[in-house]
C-alpha positions as CSV (number, residue, x, y, z in Angstrom):
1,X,-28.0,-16.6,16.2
2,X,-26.2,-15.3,19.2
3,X,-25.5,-11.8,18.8
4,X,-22.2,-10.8,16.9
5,X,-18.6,-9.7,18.8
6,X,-18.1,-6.6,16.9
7,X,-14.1,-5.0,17.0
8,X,-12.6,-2.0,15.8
9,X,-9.8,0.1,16.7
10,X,-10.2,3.8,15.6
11,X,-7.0,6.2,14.5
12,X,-7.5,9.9,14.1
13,X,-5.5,12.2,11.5
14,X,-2.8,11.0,8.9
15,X,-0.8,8.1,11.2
16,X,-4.0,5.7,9.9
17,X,-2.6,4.7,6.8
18,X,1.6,4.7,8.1
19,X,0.3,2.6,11.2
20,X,-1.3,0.1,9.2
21,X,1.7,-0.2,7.3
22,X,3.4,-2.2,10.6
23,X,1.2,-4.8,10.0
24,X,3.2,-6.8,8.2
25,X,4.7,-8.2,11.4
26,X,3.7,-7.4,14.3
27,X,5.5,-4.6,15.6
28,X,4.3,-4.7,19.3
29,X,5.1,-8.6,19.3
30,X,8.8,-8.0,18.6
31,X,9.6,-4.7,19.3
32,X,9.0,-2.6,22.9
33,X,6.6,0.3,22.0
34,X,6.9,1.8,25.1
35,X,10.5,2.4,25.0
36,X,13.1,4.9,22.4
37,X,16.5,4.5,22.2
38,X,18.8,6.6,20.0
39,X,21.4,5.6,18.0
40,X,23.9,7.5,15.8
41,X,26.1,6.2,13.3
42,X,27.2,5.5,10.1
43,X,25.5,3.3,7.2
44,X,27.3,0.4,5.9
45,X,24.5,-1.4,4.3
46,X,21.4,-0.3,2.7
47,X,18.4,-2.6,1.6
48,X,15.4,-1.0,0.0
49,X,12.8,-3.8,-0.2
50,X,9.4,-5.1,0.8
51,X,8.0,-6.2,3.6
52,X,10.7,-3.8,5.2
53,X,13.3,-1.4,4.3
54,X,16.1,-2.4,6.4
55,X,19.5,-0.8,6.8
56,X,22.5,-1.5,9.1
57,X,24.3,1.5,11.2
58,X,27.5,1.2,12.5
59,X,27.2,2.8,16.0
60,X,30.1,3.7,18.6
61,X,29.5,3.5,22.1
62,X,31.6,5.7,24.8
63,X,34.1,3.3,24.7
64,X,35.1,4.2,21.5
65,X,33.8,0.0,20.4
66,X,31.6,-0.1,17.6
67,X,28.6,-2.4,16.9
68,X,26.5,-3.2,14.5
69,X,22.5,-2.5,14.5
70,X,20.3,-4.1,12.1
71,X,17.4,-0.8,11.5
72,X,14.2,-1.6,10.0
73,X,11.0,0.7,9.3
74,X,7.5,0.2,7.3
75,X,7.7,-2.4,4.0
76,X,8.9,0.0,0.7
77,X,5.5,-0.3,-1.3
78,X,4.2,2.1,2.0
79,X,7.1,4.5,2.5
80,X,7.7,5.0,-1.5
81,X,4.2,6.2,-1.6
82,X,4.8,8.5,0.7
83,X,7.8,10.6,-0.7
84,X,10.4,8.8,0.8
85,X,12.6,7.4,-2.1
86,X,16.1,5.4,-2.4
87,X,18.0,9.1,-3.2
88,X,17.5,10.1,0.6
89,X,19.7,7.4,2.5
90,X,23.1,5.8,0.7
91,X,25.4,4.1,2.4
92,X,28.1,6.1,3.4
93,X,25.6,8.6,5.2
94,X,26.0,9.7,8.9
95,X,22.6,9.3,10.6
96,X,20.9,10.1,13.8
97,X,18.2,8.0,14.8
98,X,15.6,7.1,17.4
99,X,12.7,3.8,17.7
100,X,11.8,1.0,19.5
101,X,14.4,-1.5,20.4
102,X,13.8,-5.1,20.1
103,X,12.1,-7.2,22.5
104,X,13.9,-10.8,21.2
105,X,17.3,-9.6,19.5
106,X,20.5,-7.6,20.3
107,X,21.5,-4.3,18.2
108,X,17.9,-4.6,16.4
109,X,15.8,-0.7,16.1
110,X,12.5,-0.5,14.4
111,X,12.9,3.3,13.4
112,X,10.6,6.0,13.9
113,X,13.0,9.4,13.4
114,X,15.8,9.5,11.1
115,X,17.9,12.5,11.0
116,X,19.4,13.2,7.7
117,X,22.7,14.5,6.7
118,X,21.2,17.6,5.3
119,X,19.4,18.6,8.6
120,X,15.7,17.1,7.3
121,X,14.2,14.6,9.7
122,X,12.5,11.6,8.8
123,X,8.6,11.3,10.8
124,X,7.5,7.7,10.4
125,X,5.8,7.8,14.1
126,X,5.0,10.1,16.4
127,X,6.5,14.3,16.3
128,X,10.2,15.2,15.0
129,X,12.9,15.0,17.5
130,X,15.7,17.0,16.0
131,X,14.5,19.6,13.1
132,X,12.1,21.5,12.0
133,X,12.5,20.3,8.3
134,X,10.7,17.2,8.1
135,X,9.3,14.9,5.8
136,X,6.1,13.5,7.2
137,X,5.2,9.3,6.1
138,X,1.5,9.4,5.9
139,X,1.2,13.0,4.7
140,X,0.4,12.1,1.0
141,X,-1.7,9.4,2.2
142,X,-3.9,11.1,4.6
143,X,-6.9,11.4,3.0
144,X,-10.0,10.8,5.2
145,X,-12.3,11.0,2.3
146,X,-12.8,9.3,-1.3
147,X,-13.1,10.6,-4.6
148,X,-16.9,10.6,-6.0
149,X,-16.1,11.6,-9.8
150,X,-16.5,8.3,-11.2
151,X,-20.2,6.5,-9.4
152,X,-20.3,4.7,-12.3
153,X,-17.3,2.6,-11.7
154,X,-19.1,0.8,-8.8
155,X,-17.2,-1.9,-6.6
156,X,-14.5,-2.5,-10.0
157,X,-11.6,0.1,-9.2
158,X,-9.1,0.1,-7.0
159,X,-9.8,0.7,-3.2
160,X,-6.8,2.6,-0.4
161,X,-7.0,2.6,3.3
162,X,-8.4,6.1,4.9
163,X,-6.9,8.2,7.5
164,X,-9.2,7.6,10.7
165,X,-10.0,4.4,9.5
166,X,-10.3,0.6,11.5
167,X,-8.3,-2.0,11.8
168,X,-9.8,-5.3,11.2
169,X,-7.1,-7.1,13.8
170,X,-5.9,-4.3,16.2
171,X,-4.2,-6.8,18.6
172,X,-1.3,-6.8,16.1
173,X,-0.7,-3.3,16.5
174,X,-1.2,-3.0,19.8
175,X,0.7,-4.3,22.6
176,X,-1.2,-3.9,24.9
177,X,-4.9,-5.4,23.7
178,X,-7.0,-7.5,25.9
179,X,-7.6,-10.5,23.8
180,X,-10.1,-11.2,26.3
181,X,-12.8,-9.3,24.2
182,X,-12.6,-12.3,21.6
183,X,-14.7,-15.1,22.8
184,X,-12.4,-17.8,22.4
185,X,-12.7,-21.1,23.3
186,X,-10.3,-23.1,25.8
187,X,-8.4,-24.9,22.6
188,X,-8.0,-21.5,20.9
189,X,-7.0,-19.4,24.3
190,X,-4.4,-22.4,25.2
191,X,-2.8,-21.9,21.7
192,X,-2.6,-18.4,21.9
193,X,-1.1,-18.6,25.7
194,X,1.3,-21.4,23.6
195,X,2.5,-18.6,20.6
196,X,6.0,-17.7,20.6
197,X,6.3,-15.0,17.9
198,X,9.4,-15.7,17.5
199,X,9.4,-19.1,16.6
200,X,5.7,-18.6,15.0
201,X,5.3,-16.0,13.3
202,X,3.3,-17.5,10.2
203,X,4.5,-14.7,7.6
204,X,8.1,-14.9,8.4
205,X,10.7,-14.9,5.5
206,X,7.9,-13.8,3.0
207,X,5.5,-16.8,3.5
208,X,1.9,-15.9,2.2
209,X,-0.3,-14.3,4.5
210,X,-3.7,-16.4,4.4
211,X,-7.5,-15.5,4.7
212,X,-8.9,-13.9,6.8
213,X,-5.6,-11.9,7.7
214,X,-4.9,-10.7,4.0
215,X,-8.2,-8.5,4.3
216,X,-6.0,-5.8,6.5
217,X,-3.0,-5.4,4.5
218,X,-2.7,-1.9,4.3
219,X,-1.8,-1.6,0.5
220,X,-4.4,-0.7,-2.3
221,X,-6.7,-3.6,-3.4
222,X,-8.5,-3.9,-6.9
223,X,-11.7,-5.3,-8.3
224,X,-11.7,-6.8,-11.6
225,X,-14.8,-8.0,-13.8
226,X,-14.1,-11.3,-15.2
227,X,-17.4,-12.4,-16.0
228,X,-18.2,-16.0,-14.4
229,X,-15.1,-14.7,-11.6
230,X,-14.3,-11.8,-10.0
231,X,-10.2,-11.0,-9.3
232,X,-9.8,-9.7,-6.0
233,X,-5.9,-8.2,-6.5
234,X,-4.3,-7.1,-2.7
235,X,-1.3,-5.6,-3.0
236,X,0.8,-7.5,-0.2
237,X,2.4,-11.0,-1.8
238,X,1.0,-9.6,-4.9
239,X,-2.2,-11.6,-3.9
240,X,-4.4,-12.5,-6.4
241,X,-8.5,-14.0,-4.7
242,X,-10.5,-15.1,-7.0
243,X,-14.1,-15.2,-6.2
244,X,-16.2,-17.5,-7.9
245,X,-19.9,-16.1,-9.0
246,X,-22.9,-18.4,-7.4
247,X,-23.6,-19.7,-10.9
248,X,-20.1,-21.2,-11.6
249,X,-19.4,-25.1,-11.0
250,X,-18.3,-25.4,-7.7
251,X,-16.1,-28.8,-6.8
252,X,-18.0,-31.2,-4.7
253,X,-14.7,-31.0,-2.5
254,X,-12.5,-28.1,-3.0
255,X,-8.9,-28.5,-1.6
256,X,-7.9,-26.5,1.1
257,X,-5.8,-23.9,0.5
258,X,-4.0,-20.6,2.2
259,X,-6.9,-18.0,0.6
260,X,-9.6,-21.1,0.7
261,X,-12.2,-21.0,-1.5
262,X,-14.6,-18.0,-2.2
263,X,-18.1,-17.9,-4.2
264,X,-19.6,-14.9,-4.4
265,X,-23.2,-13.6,-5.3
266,X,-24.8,-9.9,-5.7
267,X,-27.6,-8.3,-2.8
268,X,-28.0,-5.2,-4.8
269,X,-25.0,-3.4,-5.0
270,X,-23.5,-5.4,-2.4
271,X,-21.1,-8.3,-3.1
272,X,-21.3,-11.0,-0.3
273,X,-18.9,-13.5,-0.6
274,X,-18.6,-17.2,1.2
275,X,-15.1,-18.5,1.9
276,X,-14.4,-21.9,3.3
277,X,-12.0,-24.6,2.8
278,X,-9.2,-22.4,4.8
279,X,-6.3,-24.0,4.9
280,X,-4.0,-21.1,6.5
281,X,-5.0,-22.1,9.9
282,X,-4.3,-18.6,11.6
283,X,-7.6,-16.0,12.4
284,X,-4.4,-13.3,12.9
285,X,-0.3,-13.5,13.1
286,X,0.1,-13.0,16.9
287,X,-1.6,-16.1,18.2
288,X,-5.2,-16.7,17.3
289,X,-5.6,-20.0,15.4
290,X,-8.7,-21.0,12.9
291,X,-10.0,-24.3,11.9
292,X,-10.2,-26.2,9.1
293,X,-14.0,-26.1,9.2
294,X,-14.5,-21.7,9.4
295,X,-16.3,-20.0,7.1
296,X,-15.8,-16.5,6.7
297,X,-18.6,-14.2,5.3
298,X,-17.7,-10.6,3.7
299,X,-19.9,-8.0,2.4
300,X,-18.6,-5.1,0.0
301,X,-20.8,-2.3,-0.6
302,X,-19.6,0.8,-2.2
303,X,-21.7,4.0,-1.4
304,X,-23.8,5.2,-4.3
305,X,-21.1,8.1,-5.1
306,X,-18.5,5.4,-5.1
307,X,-16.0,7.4,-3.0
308,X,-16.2,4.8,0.2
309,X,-16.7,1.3,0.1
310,X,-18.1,-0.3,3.3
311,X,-16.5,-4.0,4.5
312,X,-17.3,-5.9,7.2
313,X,-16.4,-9.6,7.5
314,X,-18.1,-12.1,9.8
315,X,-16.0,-15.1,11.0
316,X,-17.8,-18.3,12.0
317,X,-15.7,-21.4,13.7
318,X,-16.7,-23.4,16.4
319,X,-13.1,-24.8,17.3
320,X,-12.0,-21.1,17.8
321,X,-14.7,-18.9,18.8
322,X,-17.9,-19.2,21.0
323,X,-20.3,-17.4,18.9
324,X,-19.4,-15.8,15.4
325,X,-17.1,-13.1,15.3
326,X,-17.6,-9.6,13.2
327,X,-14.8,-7.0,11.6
328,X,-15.5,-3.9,10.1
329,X,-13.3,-1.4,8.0
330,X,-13.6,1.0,4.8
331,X,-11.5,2.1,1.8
332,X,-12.2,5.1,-0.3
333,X,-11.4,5.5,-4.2
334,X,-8.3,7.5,-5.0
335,X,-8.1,7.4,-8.9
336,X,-4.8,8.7,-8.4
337,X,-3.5,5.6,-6.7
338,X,-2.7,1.6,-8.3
339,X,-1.7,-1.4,-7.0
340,X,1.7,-1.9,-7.2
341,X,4.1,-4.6,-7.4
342,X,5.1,-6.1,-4.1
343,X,7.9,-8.5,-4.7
344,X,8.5,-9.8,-0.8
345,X,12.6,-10.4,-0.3
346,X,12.9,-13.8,2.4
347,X,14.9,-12.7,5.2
348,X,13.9,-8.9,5.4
């Protein structure tokens, strides 16, 4: 076997878990990272919603002209987590803002500072820009380390991302990655170079995101022990895998379908789990496609404390990649933290 591609993108402190949030869409695909623009106005619409909270400001240029921007941050299941609630921004409010303007549309901010009427300032990037009253996204959730109270829970419990941790697909959060490290083949590189975000983004208006991509959603996951099945529940789309164990009746033919089809089987404590039949067609949302005939091979293995559980994924498709293809990443156990509801809103 030729020797596997292995990826990671490290983070350091408590902007882990708040960067991971972006991943719903790529950021760096539609918005210009490298730029801030600020933008003060007033609120005339306020939409608190997954996969992003989006608001619109009514800003007045120098000209005395007003225009409206459409502001959007990180999805509400992240930032509600995080201390940042519906009391803090109504419409009506008078705001101060700075982020990344759009790459693709006119009067469009994804928001990184918010400066509140009361004089706090909203961090959901970066340092403050206005006060020294801040409320920090990614504070609550900064926890580099897991909770070993309960070892006797093994793999069933429900998993978070850790600050410092990996990203399995770092080329969605960063503008500036060299897909060259992935050993694609000419068909996968020409679709890539073919890609308009725009036009093809594949979780646009709320539409499922598919296997492998589901794996990095940056939103609790739980285990569940259903005897001949184990329930894999993921937070985003309100996912729900189901993982068939290698003594259930397995269809000669199983239809292809956006999660494809997983059976599972025990190596000790680990739980390695085969998925084929993969009928999403996307490796990641920025460009990378994935055949029909992939097979994707994941391995779970809490620690014997059961405060970290290890993950690393290995994907295997001879349309898209040269030689297999390996991912890597963690969760630790927070008792304190469920999965939520995440009740996507098209459009958003």
């Amino acid at each position: 076997m030729n020797q596997l591609k292995r990826f990671s993108l490290i983070l350091i402190g408590s902007l882990a878990p708040m960067l991971s949030a972006f991943a719903h869409h790529s950021v760096s695909a539609w918005f210009d990272t490298h730029e801030t623009s600020e933008l003060e106005g007033e609120v005339t619409e306020m939409h608190w919603q997954n996969p992003h909270v989006r608001f619109i400001l009514n800003v007045r240029d120098a000209s005395g002209a007003t225009a409206a921007w459409d502001i959007e941050t990180l999805s509400l299941a992240g930032i509600s987590r995080w201390g940042i609630t519906e009391d803090l921004i109504k419409v009506g409010d008078h705001l101060k803002v700075a982020g990344n303007p759009s790459k693709r549309s006119r009067n469009n901010l994804f928001v990184r500072n918010i400066l509140l009427p009361t004089g706090e300032e909203i961090v959901l990037g970066g340092q403050p820009r206005w006060s020294g009253e801040t409320l920090r996204a990614g504070e609550i959730q900064s926890e580099a380390s897991g909770d070993s109270s309960a070892p006797e829970l093994g793999l069933f419990r429900t998993w978070v991302s850790a600050a410092g941790g990996t990203f399995l697909f770092p080329e969605e959060l960063n503008p500036d990655f060299d897909f060259g490290v992935y050993p694609l083949t000419a068909a996968a590189r020409a679709a890539l170079e073919a890609f308009d975000f725009a036009l093809d983004d594949p979780t646009r208006n709320c539409s499922q995101k598919g296997m492998p991509t589901i794996m990095e959603q940056p939103y609790p996951l739980e285990f569940v022990d259903n005897g001949d099945e184990i329930l894999l529940h993921l937070e985003e789309y309100d996912t729900r895998r189901v993982i068939h164990l290698n003594d259930a009746a397995e269809p000669e033919s199983p239809p292809a379908a956006v999660l494809g089809y997983s059976v599972g089987h025990w190596e000790g404590d680990t739980l390695v789990v085969v998925t084929t039949r993969l009928g999403w067609g996307h490796f990641d949302t920025v460009g990378i496609p994935l055949g029909l005939d992939a097979e994707v091979v994941e391995r779970f293995t809490p620690t014997e404390l059961g405060d970290r559980l290890d993950y690393s994924m290995t994907i295997t498709d001879s349309a898209t990649f040269t030689e297999p293809v390996m991912l890597v990443n963690h969760w630790i156990y927070r008792p304190e933290i469920h999965v939520g509801r995440f009740s996507c809103t098209p459009g958003a």
